[in-house]
C-alpha positions as CSV (number, residue, x, y, z in Angstrom):
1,X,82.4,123.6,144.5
2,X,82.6,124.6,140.9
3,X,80.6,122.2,139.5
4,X,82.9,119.6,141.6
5,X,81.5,116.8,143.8
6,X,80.8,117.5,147.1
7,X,82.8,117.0,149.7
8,X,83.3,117.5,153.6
9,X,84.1,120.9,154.8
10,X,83.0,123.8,157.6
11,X,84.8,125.1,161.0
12,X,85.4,121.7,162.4
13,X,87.0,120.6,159.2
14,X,89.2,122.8,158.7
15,X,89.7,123.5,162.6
16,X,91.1,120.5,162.9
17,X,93.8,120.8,159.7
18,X,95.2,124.1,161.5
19,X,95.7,122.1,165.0
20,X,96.6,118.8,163.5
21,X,99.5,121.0,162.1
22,X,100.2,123.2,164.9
23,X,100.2,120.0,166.8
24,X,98.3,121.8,169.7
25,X,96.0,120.0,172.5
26,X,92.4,120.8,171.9
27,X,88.7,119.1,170.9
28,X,85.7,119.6,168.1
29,X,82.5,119.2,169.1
30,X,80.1,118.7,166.0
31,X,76.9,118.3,165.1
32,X,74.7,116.9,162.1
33,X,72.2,114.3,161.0
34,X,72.7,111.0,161.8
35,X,72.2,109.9,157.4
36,X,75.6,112.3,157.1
37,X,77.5,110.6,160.3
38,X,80.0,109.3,157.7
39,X,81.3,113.3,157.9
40,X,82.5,113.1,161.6
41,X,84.5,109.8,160.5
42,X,86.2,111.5,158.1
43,X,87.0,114.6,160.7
44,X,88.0,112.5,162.9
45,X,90.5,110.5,160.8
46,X,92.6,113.9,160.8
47,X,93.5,113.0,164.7
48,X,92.1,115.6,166.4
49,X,89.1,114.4,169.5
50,X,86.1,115.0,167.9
51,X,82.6,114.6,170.0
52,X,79.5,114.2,167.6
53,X,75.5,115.2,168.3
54,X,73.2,114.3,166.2
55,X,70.9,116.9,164.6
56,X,67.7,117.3,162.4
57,X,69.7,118.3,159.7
58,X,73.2,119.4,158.1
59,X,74.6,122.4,157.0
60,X,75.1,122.2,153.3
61,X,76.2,124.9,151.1
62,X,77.6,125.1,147.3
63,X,79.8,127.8,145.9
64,X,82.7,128.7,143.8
65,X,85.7,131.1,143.4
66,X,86.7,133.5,141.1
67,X,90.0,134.9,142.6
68,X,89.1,135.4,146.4
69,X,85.9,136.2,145.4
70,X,83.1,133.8,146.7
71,X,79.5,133.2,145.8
72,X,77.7,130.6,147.7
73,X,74.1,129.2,148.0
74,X,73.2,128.0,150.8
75,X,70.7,124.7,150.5
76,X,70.4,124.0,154.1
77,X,71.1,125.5,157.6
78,X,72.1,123.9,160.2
79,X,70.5,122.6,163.8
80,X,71.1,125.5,166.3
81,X,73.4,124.8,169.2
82,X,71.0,124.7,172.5
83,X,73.1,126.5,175.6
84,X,72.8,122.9,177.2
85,X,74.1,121.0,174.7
86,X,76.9,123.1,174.0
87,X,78.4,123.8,177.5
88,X,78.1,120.1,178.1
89,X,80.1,119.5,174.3
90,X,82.6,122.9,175.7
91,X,83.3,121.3,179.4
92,X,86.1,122.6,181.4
93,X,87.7,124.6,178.3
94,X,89.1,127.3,179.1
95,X,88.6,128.9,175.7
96,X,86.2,128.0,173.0
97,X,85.4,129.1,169.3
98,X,82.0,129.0,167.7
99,X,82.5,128.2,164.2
100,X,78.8,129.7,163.3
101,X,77.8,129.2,159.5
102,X,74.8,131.0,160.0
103,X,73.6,133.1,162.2
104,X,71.1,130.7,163.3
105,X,73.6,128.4,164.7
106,X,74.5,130.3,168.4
107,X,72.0,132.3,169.4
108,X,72.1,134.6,173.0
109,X,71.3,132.0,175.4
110,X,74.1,129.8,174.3
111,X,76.6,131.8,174.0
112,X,75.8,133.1,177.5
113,X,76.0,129.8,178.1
114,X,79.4,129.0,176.5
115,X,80.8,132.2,178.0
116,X,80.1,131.2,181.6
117,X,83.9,130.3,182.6
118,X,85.1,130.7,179.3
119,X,86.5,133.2,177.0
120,X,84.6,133.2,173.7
121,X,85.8,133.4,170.1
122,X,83.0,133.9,167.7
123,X,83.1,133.9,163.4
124,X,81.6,136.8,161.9
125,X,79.3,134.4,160.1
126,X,77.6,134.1,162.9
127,X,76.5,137.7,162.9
128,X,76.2,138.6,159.3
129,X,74.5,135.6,157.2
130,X,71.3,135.9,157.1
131,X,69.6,132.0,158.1
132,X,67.8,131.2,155.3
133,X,67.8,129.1,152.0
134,X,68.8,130.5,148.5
135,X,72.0,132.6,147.6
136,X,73.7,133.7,150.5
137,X,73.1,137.2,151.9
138,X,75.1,139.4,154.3
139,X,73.8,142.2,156.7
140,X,74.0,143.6,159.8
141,X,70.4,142.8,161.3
142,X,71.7,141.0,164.3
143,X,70.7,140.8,168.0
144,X,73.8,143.3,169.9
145,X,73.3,141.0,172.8
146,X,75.6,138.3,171.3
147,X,78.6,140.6,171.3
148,X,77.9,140.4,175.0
149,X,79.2,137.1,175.5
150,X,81.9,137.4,172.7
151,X,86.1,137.7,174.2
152,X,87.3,137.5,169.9
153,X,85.1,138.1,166.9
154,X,87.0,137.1,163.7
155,X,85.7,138.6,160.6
156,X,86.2,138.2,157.2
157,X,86.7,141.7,154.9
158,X,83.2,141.2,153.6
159,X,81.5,140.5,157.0
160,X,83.2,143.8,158.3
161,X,82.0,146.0,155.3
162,X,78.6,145.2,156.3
163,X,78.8,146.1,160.2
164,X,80.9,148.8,159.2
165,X,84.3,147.8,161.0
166,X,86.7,148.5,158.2
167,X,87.9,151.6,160.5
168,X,88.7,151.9,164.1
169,X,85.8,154.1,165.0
170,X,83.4,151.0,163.4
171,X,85.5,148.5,164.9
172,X,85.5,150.5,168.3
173,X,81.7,150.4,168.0
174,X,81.2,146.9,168.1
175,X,82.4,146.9,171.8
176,X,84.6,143.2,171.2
177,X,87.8,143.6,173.3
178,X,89.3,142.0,170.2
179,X,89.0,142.2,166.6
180,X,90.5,140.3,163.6
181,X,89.7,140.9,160.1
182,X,90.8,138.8,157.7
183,X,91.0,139.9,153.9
184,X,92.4,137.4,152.0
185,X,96.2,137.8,150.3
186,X,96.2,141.4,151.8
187,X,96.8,140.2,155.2
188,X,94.5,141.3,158.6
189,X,93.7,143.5,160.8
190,X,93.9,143.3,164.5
191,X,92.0,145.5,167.1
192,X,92.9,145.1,170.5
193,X,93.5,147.8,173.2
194,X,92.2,150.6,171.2
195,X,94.8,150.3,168.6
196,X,94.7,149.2,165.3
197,X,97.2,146.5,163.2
198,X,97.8,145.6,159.9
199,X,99.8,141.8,159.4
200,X,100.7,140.9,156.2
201,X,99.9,137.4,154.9
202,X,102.2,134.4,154.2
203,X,102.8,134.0,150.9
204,X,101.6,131.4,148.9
205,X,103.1,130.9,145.4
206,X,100.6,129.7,142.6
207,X,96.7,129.6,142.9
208,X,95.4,127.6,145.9
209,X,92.0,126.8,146.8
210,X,91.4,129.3,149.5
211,X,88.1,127.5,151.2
212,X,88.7,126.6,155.3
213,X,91.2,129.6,155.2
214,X,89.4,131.6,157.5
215,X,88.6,128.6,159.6
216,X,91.9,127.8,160.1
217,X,93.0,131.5,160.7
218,X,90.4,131.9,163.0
219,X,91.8,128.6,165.1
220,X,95.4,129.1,164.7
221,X,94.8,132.6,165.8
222,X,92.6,131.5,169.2
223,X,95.7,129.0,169.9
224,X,98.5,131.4,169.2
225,X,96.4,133.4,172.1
226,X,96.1,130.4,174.5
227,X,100.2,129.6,173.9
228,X,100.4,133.3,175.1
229,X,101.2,135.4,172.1
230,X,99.5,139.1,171.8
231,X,97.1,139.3,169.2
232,X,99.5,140.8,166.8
233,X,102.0,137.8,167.4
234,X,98.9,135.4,166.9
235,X,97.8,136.7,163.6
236,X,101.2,136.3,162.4
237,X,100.9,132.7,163.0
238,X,97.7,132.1,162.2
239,X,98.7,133.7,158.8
240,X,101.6,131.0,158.9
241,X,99.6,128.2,159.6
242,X,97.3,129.0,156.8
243,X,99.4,129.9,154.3
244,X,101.2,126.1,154.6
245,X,97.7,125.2,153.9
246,X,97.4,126.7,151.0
247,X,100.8,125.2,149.9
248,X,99.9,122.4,150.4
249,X,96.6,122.2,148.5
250,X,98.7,123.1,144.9
């Protein structure tokens, strides 16, 4: 990042930060190659269960920041999740988040496959990065089916421009019974019920490296849910959780 050395990151990463500090029951399942194995060691030094597949290859990405502003490259995708392999990974869960970094990485059949028992939380990434190599693009050319199988679709700002769900008519469309968009220091929105929130976002004092934020947002939210709060409640402590983050990264 920035010209920095790389280093470990993605959903799982992150995932686990926001439940390590939440200190809330749960378990990552990951996958990559088996040359990059030293990656689940590190994840799984920050205490959370972590279950590992191995994979013909590793998502791998650079970027930097300028303000909340992020341009990344991505240099490899990911192995996609079969709908075997990941409703053996999911198990008896009751609910389970797909931390897609492309939308390669869940396609229809699996998250049918996820969704069979289980409520579904999905990352907008998963819909609106386009899987191939090279600077990253965003658009909308995904297969409707997914939404299908999807109980909460977390977007970032960006992501929604592209489907159009800045509004509640575009985040109506979309057909998710809930929606959070995420836009940085200006807080989220929340679409549930036909009605549409705005939560303001903890406040971090200085300049914090904001990568994983939407990771962890998108994982304290799905646990606020499961600990019962409405999706207005759950944003508000998702938006907690991260901002500590943050703080802590000064």
């Amino acid at each position: 990042m920035n010209g920095g050395r790389p280093r470990v990151g993605g959903g799982p990463f992150y995932a686990a930060q926001a439940l390590r500090l939440m200190g809330f029951p749960a378990r990552i399942a990951t996958k990559c190659a088996p040359s990059d194995r030293d990656l689940v060691r590190r994840l799984t030094a920050l205490g959370i269960p972590v279950s590992w597949r191995p994979a013909a290859s590793t998502a791998t990405f650079a970027f930097s920041y300028d303000g909340d502003d992020r341009r990344m490259t991505v240099e490899m995708l990911g192995e996609p999740w079969g709908a075997r392999e990941a409703a053996e990974a999911a198990g008896d869960a009751g609910w389970v988040h797909a931390a897609a970094l492309a939308r390669s990485d869940f396609p229809v059949e699996t998250l049918a496959a996820l969704a069979r028992g289980r409520r579904v939380s999905l990352d907008g990434q998963g819909l609106t990065r386009a899987p191939r190599t090279g600077p990253l693009e965003l658009d909308g050319d995904f297969d409707r089916n997914l939404l299908r199988h999807v109980r909460v679709l977390k977007l970032a700002e960006e992501e929604a421009a592209v489907l159009g769900a800045l509004d509640e008519e575009g985040l109506r469309a979309l057909g998710v019974p809930e929606i959070v968009v995420t836009r940085g220091a200006r807080g989220s929105l929340v679409w549930w019920r036909g009605r549409l929130d705005v939560v303001a976002a903890e406040p971090v004092a200085g300049t914090a490296d904001p990568t994983g934020a939407g990771d962890a947002f998108a994982v304290a939210y799905l646990a606020a849910r499961v600990l019962g709060n409405d999706p207005r409640g759950a944003a508000r402590r998702a938006s907690s959780v991260v901002g500590t983050l943050l703080s802590r990264r000064r």
